[in-house]
Structures are given as C-alpha cells and as structure tokens.
N, C-alpha and C positions, 0 to 999 in steps of 0.2 A: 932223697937218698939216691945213689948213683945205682944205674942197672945195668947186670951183667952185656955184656956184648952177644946178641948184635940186637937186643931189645933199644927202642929212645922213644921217650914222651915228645907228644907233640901236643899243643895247648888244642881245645876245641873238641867238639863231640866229631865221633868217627864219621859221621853222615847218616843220610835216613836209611840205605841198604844196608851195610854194618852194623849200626845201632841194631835194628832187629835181627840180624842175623844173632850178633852180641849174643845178645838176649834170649833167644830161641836157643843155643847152640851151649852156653854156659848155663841151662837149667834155671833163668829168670822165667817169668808168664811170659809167654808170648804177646805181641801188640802188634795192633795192624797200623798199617802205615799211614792211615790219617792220622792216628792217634802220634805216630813218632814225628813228622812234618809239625803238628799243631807245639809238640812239646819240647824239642830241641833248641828251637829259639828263643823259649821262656826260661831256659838255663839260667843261673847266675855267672856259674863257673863252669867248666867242664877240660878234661882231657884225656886221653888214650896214647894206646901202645900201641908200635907197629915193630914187627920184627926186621931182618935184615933182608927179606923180600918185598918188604914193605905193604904187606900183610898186618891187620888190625884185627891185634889179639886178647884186646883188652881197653876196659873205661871207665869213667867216676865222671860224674856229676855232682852239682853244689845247686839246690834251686833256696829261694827265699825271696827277703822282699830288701837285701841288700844292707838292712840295718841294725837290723839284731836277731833274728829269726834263719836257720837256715838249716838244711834238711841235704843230708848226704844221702841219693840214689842212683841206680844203676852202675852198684858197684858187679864187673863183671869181669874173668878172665876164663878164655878158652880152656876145656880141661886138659890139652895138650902143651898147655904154656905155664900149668898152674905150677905149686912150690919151687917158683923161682924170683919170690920177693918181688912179685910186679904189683899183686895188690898191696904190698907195703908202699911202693912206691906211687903209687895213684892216691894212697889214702895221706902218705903225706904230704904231694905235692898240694891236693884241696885244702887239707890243714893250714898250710902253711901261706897259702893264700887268700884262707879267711883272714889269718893273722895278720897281715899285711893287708890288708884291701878292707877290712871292716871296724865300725869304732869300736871300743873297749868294750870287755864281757860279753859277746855273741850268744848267743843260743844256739845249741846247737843240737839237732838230735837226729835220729837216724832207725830205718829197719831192718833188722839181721835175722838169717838162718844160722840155724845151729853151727856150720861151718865155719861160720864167720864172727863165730862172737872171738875167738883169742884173736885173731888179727886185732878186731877192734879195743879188744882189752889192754894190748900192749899198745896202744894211741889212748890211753887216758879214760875210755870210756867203760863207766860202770853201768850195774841197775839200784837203782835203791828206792824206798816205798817212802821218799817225801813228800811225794806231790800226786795229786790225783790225777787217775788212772786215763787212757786215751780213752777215746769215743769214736765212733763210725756208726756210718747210715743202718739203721734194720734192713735195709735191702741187701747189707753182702753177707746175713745168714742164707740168704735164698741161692745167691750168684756163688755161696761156697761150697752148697752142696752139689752145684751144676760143675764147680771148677775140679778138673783133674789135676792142678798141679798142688802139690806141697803147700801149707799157710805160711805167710811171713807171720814172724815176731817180730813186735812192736816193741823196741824202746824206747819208750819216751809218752808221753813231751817231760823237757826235761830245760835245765840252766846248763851253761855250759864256761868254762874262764879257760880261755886259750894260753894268758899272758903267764898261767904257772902250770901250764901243759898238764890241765885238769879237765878232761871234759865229765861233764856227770850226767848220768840220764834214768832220769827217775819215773816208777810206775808205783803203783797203790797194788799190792799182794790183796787185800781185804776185796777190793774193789772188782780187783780182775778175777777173784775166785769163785764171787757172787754172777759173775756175768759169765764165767763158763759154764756154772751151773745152769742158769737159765740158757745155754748155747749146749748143752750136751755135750761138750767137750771138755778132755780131761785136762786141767788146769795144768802148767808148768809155772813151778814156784817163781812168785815174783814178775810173771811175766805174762802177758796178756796175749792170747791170738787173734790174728787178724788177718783171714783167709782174704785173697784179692779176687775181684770179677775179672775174667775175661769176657763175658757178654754184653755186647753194648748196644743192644738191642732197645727201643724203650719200654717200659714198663705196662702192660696195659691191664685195667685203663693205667696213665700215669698218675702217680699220687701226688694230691696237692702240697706242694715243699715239696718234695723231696729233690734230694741235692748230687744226688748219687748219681754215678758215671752214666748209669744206663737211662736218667731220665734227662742228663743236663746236654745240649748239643757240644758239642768240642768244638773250639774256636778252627777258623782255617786263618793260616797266616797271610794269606792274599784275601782281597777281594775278589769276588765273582767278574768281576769286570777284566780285572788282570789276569785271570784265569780263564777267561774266554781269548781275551788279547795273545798270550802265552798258545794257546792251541794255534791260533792263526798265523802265527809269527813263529812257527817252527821252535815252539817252548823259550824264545826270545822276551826280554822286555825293555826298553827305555828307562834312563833315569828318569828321565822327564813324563813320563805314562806312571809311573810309582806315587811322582809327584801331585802329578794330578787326580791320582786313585785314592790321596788320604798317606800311601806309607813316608813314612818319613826317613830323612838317610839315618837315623837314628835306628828304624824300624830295620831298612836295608842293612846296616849292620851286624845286629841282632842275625839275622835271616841268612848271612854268608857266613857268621861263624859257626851256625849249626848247619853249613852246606844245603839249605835250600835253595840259596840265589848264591850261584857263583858265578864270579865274573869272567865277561868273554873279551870287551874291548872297555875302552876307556868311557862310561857311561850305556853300556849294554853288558845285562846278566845276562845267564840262563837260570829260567825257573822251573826247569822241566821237573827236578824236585820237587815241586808246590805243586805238582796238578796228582790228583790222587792216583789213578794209574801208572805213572811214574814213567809215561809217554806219550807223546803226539800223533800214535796211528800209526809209526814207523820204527824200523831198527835202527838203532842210534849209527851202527856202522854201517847201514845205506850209503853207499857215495851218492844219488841226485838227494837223499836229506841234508845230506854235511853240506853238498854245493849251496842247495838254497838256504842254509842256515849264513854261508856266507854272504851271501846278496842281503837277507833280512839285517846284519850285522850291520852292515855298512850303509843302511838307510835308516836304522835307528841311531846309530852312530851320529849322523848330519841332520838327522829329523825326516823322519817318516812323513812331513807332511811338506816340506822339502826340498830332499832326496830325491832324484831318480835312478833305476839302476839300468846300469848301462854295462857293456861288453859281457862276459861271460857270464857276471853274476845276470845280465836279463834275459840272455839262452836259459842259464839251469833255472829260473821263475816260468819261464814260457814250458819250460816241460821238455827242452830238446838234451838228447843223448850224446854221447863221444866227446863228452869234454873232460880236463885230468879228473882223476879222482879227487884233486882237493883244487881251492880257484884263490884268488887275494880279493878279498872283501875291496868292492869300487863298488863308486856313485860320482852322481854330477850335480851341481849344484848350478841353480840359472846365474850367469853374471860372473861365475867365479872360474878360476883359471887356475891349469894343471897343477898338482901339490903331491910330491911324494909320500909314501904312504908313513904316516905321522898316527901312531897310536893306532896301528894295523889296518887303517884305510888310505884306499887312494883316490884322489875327489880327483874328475877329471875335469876341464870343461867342456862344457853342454853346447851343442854344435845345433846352430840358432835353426838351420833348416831342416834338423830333424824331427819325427812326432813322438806323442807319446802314446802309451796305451796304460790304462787304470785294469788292475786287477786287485779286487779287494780295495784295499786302502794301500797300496802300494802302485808307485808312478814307475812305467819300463819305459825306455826306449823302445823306437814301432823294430820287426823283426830284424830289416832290412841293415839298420844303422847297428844294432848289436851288432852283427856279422861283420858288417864290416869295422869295427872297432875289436876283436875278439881274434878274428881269424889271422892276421899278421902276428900275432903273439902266441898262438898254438904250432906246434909241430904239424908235418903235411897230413899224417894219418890221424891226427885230433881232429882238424881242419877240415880235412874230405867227409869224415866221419858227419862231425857237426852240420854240415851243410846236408849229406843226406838224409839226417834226421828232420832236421829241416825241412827239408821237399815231402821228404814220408809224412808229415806231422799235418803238411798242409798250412805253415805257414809262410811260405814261400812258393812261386813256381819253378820250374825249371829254368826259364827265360829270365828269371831275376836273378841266375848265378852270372853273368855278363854286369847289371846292375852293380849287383858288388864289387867286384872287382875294379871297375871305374871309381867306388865311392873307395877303394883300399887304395888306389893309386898318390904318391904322394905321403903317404902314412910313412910309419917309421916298419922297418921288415917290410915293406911291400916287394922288396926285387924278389924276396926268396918265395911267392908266393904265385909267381908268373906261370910254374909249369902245374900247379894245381887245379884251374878252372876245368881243364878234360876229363879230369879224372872223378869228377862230379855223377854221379848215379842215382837218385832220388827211389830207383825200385829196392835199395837195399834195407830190410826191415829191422836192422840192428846194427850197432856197431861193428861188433864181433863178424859181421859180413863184410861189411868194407874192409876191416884190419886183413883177414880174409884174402881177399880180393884182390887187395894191394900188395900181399907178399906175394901173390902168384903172379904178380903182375909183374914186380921186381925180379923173380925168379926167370920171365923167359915166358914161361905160361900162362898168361892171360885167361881166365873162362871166355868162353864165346858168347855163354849168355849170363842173364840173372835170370833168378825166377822160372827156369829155365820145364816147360811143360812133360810131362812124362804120358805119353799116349799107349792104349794098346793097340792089338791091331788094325780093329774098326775106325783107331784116329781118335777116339774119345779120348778127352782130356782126365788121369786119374789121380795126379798128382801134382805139386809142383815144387823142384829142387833148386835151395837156395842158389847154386851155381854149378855149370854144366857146359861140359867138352864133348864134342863127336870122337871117339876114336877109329881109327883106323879102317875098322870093320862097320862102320855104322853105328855102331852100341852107343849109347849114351853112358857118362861117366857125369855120374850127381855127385856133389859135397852139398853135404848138411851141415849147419854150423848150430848146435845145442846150447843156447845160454844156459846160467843157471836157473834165474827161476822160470821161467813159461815152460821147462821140460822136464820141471822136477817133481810135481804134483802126481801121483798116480794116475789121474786120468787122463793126463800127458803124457805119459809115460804107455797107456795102452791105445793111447790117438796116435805117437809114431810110430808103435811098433804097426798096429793095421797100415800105415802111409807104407813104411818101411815094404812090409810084404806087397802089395798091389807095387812100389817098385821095382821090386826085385824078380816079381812076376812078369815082367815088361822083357826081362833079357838085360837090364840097366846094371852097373854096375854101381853100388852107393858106397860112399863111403861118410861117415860122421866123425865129426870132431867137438871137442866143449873146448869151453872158456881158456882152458888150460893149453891147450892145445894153440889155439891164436894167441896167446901172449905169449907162450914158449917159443911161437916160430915156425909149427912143424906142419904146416898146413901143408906151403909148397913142396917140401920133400915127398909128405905121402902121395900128393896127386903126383909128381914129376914119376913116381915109380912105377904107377900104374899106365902112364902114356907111355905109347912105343915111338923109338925113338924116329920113326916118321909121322911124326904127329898130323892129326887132318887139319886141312887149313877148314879154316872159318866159309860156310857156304854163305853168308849172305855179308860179312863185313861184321868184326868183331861189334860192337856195342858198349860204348860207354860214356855215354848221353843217354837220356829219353828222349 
C-alpha cells in the first residue's frame, strides 16, 4: 500500500543502531547489540521506514526457514510516526513477499500486544483453539518475573493460506488456561502468555538441555579471526580474508543487508558493525582514523600481502599529522605500472630503489620516499605541516629535507614546491603551529622564535611559548596555539592556566588562539595589532631551520 509523503520503504533491516533504537524507543524489550548483530542477518525478509529526513521510523521482519514456516517479528513504529498506516504498510509489504517468494500454503504465525491485534486482524489473521497450544523453556517463568517490560501474546503456532488472504493462527484455550494456572497468571481468553527474558546471563549452575536464551551462546556472525583482523585493519576486511575465514559471499551477503558488512571499495567491507563494541578504539570522525582507513582500503583492495602503501596513505600509517582531512586510497604493486584510480584506488608504480618498512602485516614505503611522493601533491601549508610532523615524530632529520627535495625533483608539481624547503621547522609541535606560523609569515610578521623560552628574572627557564616576538620595549609577545584535544581535558585545562600565570607574571604579554582561530585566518591580525608599528628587529637572525 502506498505511504503518505514524505514516509518510503526501503527493503532491509534498519541497521544494528536503529534496530535497537526501534525497539527500545517504540516499547519492544530492549536487546543488546550482540544479540541484534548475531540476528539481523538470519532475517528472511525484512524492511523499514524512513521519513523525508531520512530518519528510520519504523520496521518488520520475516524470519523462517524459507519453506513453509515463517514468523513475523520486530514489528515496530516510533510513537511519533504512529496512526499513519506505516505499520499497515510494513505488514503488507512482508505479506506480500511471502506471497511471492515462498511455495504454496506458508505457515505463518506471529506475536502480538494487545495494540496490535486489529492491525493484524484486518491482514487476515485470527485466533482459534484448533491446534495445540505453544511451549517455551521453564526458564522464562524466572526471567519473567526479573523482566520489567510488558508479556508478549502468543499467537500461534498456527496454518496459514496466503493464496485466499487467509492467515489463521491457532492456540488451545483449554491448554493455555491450565498452564496459566500453574504460572499464576490471569489467563486471557484464548490466548496464552509468554513474558520474554532480557537476561542473558547463564543460568547457574546451567541446566542440562536446557535451550533457553540465557543458557544457549548466541552465534557471532564473524569469526574471531575476522574479528581480530577487523580491530587491526581500522574495522576493514578483504574479500579474500572472508574467504579464507570459512564466510562465504553467500554469508557476506546475508551480512550487508542487515548492515553489518558494508561496503567500502570493490572487494573491501567495513565490519565495524560485527565487532561488539561497535568500534576500533576511536571516533569514527577522527580525521588520522578516516586517513588510515584509507591506506588499509587500498592495500586490501590489491592484497594486503601485496600491496604497499605509499604517498599519503604511508604518512597517515606512520602516524604523521598535517595531511587533508580526507586522502585517495593509493598503493603500489611491485612490477606494475601507474593506473588511475579504477574502483576508488590508485596503484602507483613501486620505484625499484625504494625500501620498505613492515608494520603489522601491512608493507609502507621507508619515510623518505612517502614525502617525496606525497608532497608535490599537497598544498604548501599541508606540505610544511607534514614535513614538520615528520622531524617532530623523529622520523626524519632535519638534514633529510634537502634529501627530498632532490628525490621531488622531476616529479610532476615539483616547480611549485621550490619555495618550500625554507620554510621547514621541525621544532613545531602540531599542525595548527605551522598553519600559525605561516600566516604570520605571509602577513609581514614572521615570529622570531619557536618554542620560544619565557625567563624570569634570575634567567630561569618557566615556560615555553609556542611562538614569540621582542617588542619594542623588550617584553616578549607569546601566541599559544590550543588544539582541541591535548587542551580539552581538565587537567589541561588547569596545567595552562598555571603556565598561563608564571607567564604573565614575567611582564610577557600572551596571547592564545584554538583551532578555530587558525583555520579562520585570524592568527596574524591579532598578533599584527598588538606590535607597534616599529617593530623590533630580530636580535639574533629570525629562525627557520633548526
């Protein structure tokens, strides 16, 4: 049935965050997220609703075994989206796909709360005492009196005939009236309770058989193998690592339409989905995770055993900063020659007198040859940036910025790269300092120092500022440059204000700037305001080399 605008069905379960949201949020039991990981791919059917922000408001499921047998759950719609015929519409799009996708006379049955028996009544489905009554574990008398939420009603098990839009679902009255009695609960006519566990704790001791959620393990869709692989691979995985772990593309299938494995490039998921935490140690929008999510892309891509990554992608593996926020998935392959980027990689060729270095199970280029593959393709303040991270990081010297530049020579952008070797600094401890650095420097005012010491007046050393001008009078003029995180933490937060005070106690003037600040631009106006306009020259020769 068609749905009001701006609602539309999309085939597929909502994903593992949604789905529990779903659920939690429209008054289903709640489930933890192993449990919706291990269950979404064992779906038959499934589909949901997203509204016209594309917001997922709603969902249904079809599980069974595909041949006659099949079980409508997780019917669910937000209570702000509800009486707007969306669970008409989920409940007939699954009808209508049994009808069509399964042999003649289905079975078909289902569990309803009281709200939901008329929706289902006007799709065909009764109760009636033909057929004897359901069964469940004795263990979810126990888990019912632990559970806070509401019992489902069972209807069913039951026959069901789609081809005269009859479903039927029958329980035993006699049967379930006797077993409420022994459950101390007051019987509703015809209809059997069946409170669910949320506890999935095991039983102890556990009892022998017993079948119940809290004594049986829950399947994990991945192997532990893949699941180790996945942490080390920035929640990445190969088709060919799938292959070799047992899953099959049958299995990878299954797994991407319940959004556990979705695809990154042309034979590389993400399964950051499958790992139970639901991450790798980091924030998904990390720019150095995204970076190195790129590099691992594009060596699983060619083969991680290989592959080597080269240019930017083996800066952001080696751990250097000041590269864009996002990079193009490259590698190199020995023997093989340049190839534009085909299915989101670009394979370079592997330049015979370079080395390599092994980290993990992944092949880099040695530091030297990244840079110089890298830098001719970055902007000047990426570039400077990179290279000082570089020297800061210790893996390069200072004396190897000459190096590269010889091995950039001949490259393609090498002319435009000529007035950057000077502007090289290795004492600068973050990007956000060079960016810094370099607009003052384009502005007219250069610092005179980095790192620049803050003495009192015995000469002891009490401080030291990112960057620093003599003015006029002798005073020192410090800028501080605040990234976000290393100054965000409160104990950072009370480590600069003490730096802060002992320099301000000097007679110094400080001034600090964040993140915001350096990408907005506004670094060299505030320092320009506070020098006069006979600025001191530099007593020893500015500085910009080490």
């Amino acid at each position: 049935m068609p749905l009001p605008a701006p609602y539309r069905l999309v085939e597929g379960p909502p994903g593992v965050d949604a789905y529990l949201d779903l659920r939690r949020l429209s008054g289903l039991t709640p489930r933890t997220r192993a449990q919706a990981v291990a269950a979404l791919p064992g779906g038959w059917a499934a589909v949901h609703v997203v509204d016209g922000d594309g917001h997922r408001v709603g969902m249904g499921r079809v599980i069974g075994d595909g041949g006659w047998y099949f079980h409508v759950v997780d019917m669910a719609v937000l209570p702000g989206h509800q009486r707007r015929d969306l669970g008409d519409a989920i409940l007939t799009w699954l009808l209508d796909r049994i009808r069509a996708s399964a042999p003649p006379d289905p079975y078909v049955t289902l569990m309803a709360d009281e709200p939901g028996r008329r929706l289902y009544a006007r799709h065909g489905f009764v109760a009636t005492a033909r057929a004897p009554s359901g069964w469940r574990s004795h263990a979810s008398d126990a888990a019912a009196r632990r559970s806070s939420c509401d019992p489902a009603i069972v209807l069913g098990p039951g026959s069901a005939r789609l081809h005269d839009r009859r479903i039927v679902v029958n329980s035993s009255r006699k049967a379930d009236q006797s077993t409420s009695r022994r459950r101390r609960v007051q019987p509703s006519p015809a209809l059997a309770v069946a409170p669910t566990s949320t506890d999935m704790r095991p039983c102890t001791p556990r009892r022998p058989g017993c079948w119940c959620g809290r004594c049986v393990r829950r399947p994990t869709p991945l192997p532990d193998v893949l699941l180790r692989l996945a942490h080390r691979q920035e929640g990445l995985l190969a088709t060919r690592q799938c292959d070799e772990a047992g899953v099959t593309s049958e299995r990878r299938r299954a797994l991407r339409r319940a959004g556990v494995l979705v695809p990154v490039l042309r034979g590389v998921d993400d399964a950051t989905g499958a790992l139970v935490d639901g991450s790798v140690g980091h924030r998904a929008d990390d720019p150095s995770r995204v970076r190195r999510r790129a590099a691992w892309s594009a060596l699983l891509a060619v083969g991680v055993d290989r592959g080597i990554a080269v240019g930017a992608c083996a800066l952001a593996m080696y751990g250097v900063e000041g590269l864009p926020a996002t990079i193009r998935p490259e590698a190199a392959l020995p023997g093989a020659s340049y190839r534009a980027a085909r299915g989101g990689v670009v394979v370079r060729c592997f330049d015979t007198g370079a080395s390599t270095v092994r980290r993990g199970h992944a092949r880099l280029v040695d530091p030297l040859t990244a840079l110089a593959q890298a830098v001719p393709e970055l902007s000047r303040d990426h570039a400077v940036a990179v290279f000082d991270s570089a020297i800061h990081r210790g893996l390069i010297r200072a004396h190897d910025v000459d190096r590269v530049a010889d091995a950039v020579r001949g490259r393609r952008g090498a002319a435009s790269t000529a007035s950057w070797w000077d502007l090289v600094d290795g004492r600068a401890q973050s990007p956000l300092e060079t960016w810094a650095r370099l607009q003052c420097r384009d502005a007219g005012i250069p610092p005179h120092d980095l790192q620049v010491a803050v003495r009192d007046a015995s000469g002891r050393v009490l401080a030291r500022g990112d960057l620093g001008w003599v003015l006029h009078d002798g005073r020192l003029l410090v800028a501080e440059i605040d990234g976000a995180g290393p100054h965000s933490t409160p104990e950072a937060l009370y480590r600069d204000r003490e730096r802060q005070n002992r320099i301000v106690a000097t007679g110094a003037l400080l001034l600090r700037f964040t993140a915001g600040d350096v990408h907005r631009g506004g670094v060299a106006a505030a320092v320009r305001h506070h020098l006069v306009p006979r600025r001191a020259r530099l007593r020893d020769g500015p500085s910009t080399r080490p």
